[in-house]
C-alpha positions in Angstrom: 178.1 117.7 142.2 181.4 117.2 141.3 184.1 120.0 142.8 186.2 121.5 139.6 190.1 121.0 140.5 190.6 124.0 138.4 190.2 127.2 139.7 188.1 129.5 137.3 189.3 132.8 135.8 187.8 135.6 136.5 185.2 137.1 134.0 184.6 140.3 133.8 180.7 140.8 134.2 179.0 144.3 133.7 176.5 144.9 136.7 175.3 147.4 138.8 176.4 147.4 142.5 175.2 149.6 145.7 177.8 150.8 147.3 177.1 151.0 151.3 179.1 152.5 154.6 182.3 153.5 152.2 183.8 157.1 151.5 185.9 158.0 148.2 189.0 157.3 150.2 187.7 154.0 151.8 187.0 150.3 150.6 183.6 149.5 148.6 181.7 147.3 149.9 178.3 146.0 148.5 175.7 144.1 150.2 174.9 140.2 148.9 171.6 140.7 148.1 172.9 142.7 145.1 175.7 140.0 144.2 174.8 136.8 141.9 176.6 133.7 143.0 178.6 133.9 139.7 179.7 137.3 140.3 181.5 136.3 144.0 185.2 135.9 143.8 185.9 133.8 147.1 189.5 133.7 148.6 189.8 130.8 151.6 192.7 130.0 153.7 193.2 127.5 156.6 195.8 127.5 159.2 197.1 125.3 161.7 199.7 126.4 164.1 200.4 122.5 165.6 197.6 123.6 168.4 194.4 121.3 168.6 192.6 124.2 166.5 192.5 125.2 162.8 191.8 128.9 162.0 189.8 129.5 158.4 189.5 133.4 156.9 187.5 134.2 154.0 186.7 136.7 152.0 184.3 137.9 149.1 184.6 140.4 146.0 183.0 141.2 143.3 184.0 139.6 140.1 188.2 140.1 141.1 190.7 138.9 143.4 191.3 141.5 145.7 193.7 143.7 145.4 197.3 145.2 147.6 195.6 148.4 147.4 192.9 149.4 149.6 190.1 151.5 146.7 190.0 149.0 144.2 187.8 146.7 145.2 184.1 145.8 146.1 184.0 143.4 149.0 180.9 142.0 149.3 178.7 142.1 152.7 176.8 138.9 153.7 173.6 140.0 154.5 169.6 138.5 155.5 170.7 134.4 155.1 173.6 134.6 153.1 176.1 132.8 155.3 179.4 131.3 155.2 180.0 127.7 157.0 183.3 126.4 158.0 183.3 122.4 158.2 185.0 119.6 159.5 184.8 116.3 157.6 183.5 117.2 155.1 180.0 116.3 156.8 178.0 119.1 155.1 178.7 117.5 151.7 176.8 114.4 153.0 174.2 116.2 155.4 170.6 115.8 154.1 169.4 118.8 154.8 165.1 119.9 154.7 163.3 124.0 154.2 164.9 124.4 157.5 168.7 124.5 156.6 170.0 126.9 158.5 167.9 125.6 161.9 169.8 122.1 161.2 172.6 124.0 160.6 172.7 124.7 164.5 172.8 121.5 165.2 175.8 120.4 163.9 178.4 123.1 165.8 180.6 120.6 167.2 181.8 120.2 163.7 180.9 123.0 161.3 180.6 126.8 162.3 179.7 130.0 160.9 181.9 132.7 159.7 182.0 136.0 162.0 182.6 138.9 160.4 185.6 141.2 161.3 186.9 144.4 160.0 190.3 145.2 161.2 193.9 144.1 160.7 195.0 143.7 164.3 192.4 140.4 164.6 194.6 138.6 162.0 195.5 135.5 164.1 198.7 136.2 165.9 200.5 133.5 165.0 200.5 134.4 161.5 203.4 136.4 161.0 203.4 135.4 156.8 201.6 137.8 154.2 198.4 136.9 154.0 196.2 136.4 151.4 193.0 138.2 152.8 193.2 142.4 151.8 193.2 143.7 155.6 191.4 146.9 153.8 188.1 145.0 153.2 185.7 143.4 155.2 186.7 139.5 155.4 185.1 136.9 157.8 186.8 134.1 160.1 186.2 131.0 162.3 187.9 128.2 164.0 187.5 124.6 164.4 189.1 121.6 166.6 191.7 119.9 164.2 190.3 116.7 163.0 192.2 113.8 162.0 192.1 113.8 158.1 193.2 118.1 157.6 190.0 117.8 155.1 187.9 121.0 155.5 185.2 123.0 153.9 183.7 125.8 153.0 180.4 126.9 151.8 178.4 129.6 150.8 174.6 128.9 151.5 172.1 131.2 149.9 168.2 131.5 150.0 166.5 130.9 147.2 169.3 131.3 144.5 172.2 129.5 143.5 174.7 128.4 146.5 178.3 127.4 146.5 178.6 124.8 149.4 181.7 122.7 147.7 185.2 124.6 148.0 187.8 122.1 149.7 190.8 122.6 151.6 193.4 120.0 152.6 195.8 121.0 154.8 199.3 119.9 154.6 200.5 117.0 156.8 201.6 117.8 160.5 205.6 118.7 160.8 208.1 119.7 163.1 211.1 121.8 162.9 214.3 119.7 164.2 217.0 122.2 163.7 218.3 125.2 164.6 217.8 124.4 168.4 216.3 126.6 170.5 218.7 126.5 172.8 221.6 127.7 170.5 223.7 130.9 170.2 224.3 132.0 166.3 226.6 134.6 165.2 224.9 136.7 162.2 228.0 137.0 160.5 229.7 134.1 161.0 227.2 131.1 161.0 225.3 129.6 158.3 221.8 128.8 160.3 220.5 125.3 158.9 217.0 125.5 159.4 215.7 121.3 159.1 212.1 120.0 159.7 210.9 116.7 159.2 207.5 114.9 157.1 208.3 116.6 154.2 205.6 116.3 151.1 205.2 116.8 147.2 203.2 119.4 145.4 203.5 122.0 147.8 205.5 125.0 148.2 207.6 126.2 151.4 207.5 129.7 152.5 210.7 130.5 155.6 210.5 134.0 157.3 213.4 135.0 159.7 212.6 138.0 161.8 215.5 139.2 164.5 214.0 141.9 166.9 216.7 143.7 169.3 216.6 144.8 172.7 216.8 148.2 171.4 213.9 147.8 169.3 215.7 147.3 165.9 214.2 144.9 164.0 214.5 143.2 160.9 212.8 140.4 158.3 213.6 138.5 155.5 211.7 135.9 153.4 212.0 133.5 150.8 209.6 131.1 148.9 210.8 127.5 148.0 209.1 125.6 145.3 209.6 122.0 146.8 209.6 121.0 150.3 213.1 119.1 150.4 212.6 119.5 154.1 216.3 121.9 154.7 216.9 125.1 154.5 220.4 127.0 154.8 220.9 130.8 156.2 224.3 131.8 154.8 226.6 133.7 157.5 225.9 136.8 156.5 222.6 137.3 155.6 220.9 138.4 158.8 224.0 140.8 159.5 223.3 143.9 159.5 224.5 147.8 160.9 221.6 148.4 162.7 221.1 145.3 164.7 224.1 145.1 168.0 224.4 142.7 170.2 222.2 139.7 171.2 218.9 139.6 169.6 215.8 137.3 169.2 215.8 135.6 166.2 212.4 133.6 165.1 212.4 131.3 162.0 208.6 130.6 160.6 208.0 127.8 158.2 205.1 127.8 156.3 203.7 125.0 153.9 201.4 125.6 151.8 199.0 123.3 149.7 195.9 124.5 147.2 192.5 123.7 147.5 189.6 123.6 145.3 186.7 126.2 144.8 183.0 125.4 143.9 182.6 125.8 140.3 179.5 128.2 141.0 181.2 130.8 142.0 183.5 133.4 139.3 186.8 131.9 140.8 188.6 131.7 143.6 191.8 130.4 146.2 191.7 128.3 148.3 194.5 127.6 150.3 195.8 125.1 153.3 198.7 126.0 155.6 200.9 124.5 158.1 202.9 126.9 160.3 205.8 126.1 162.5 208.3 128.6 164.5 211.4 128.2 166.5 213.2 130.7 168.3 217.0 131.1 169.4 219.8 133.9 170.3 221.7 135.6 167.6 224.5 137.9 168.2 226.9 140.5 166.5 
């Protein structure tokens, strides 16, 4: 089966749905069982912090992407042997699999997982200081891997008798590091342009930067930009992270985040997939 580079838009298919475990105030959620394959809308992300692990999150609704509000929505519940797989390698694409999938399944943990599910906001990895892409309203479901060599992962959706989705890809972007500011350096917020550098830069992906300065006196503040090329520099005018409420000498954290787009299996509604790098440095600002 060939894996569509084009990510499907979403169709808007009338169907009933049983709502379970929600209120009017809270987020719908809908078991599998009542969910066709080409009704799921799948959103995938994998992240690597630099560490010898890669952290994947998914999560499925109902004919839409979800949404930045917390009612709109029907996340769908895996249930019975719907499950999500998180792979390494690839190797599920080429695994030969008999009736007993999910028993070989098992077998293969030392490089493909299953998805967990979790519930709340606070298990968002804590490296992760970006917006995420995953509504922290819904139910969503993660898993982590050791990094292999090639940043080539998968993800799959297997289903009993019915149609699956095992062929959404995610590359990550190549390994980087940051090379400037030094860690080690005192920066005046007013007075210093910051020139953030890092090196292995890349085409056809995009560059997020968040700067966050947090105060002994617990003032705190955050600013972000998105950069559509990775030219691998960034410049901080003198200035920008001067403000009345932050005094004195504060900890100032610069996150770089690249980003690269992945491909979903063309049986489900749509989807994103998405593959991210994430670097940080840390240094002494002062006003």
């Amino acid at each position: 089966m060939n894996i569509s580079t084009i990510i499907k838009a979403s169709a808007f298919i009338a169907g009933a749905s049983i709502l379970i475990g929600c209120d009017d105030d809270g987020p719908k959620i809908v078991n599998s069982d009542t969910v066709s394959t080409n009704q799921v809308f799948a959103t995938y992300q994998v992240f690597s912090d630099g560490s010898q692990y890669v952290y994947a999150e998914a999560q499925l609704t109902r004919l839409t992407p979800p949404s930045e509000t917390e009612d709109e929505d029907s996340f769908v519940h895996l249930v019975d042997k719907d499950e999500l797989w998180f792979a390494s390698e690839l190797n599920l694409l080429d695994q030969q699999f008999s009736s007993d999938v999910f028993g070989e399944l098992e077998q293969l943990r030392d490089t493909q997982t299953r998805f967990k599910a979790s519930t709340r906001q606070e298990e968002l990895y804590n490296f992760i200081f970006f917006r995420t892409i995953i509504n922290p309203f819904g139910n969503w479901y993660s898993a982590q891997l050791p990094l292999n060599t090639n940043g080539i992962y998968q993800i799959s959706l297997f289903r009993e008798n019915t149609v699956e989705a095992r062929y959404s890809t995610i590359t990550l972007p190549n390994n980087f590091s940051i090379i400037a500011p030094d860690s080690l350096a005192l920066y005046s917020r007013s007075m210093d342009d910051i020139i953030v550098e890092w090196n292995n830069t890349e085409t056809d992906l995009s560059v997020e930067i968040e700067t966050t300065v947090a105060c002994p006196d617990q003032s705190f503040e955050s600013y972000s930009e998105t950069l559509t090329s990775d030219s691998g520099t960034y410049v901080i005018p003198a200035g920008t992270l001067s403000e009345p409420h932050l005094v004195g000498r504060c900890t100032t954290t610069i996150n770089v985040r690249k980003a690269l787009l992945g491909t979903i299996d063309p049986n489900l509604v749509g989807g994103l997939a998405s593959g991210y790098q994430i670097r940080r440095v840390s240094f002494v600002s002062e006003d």
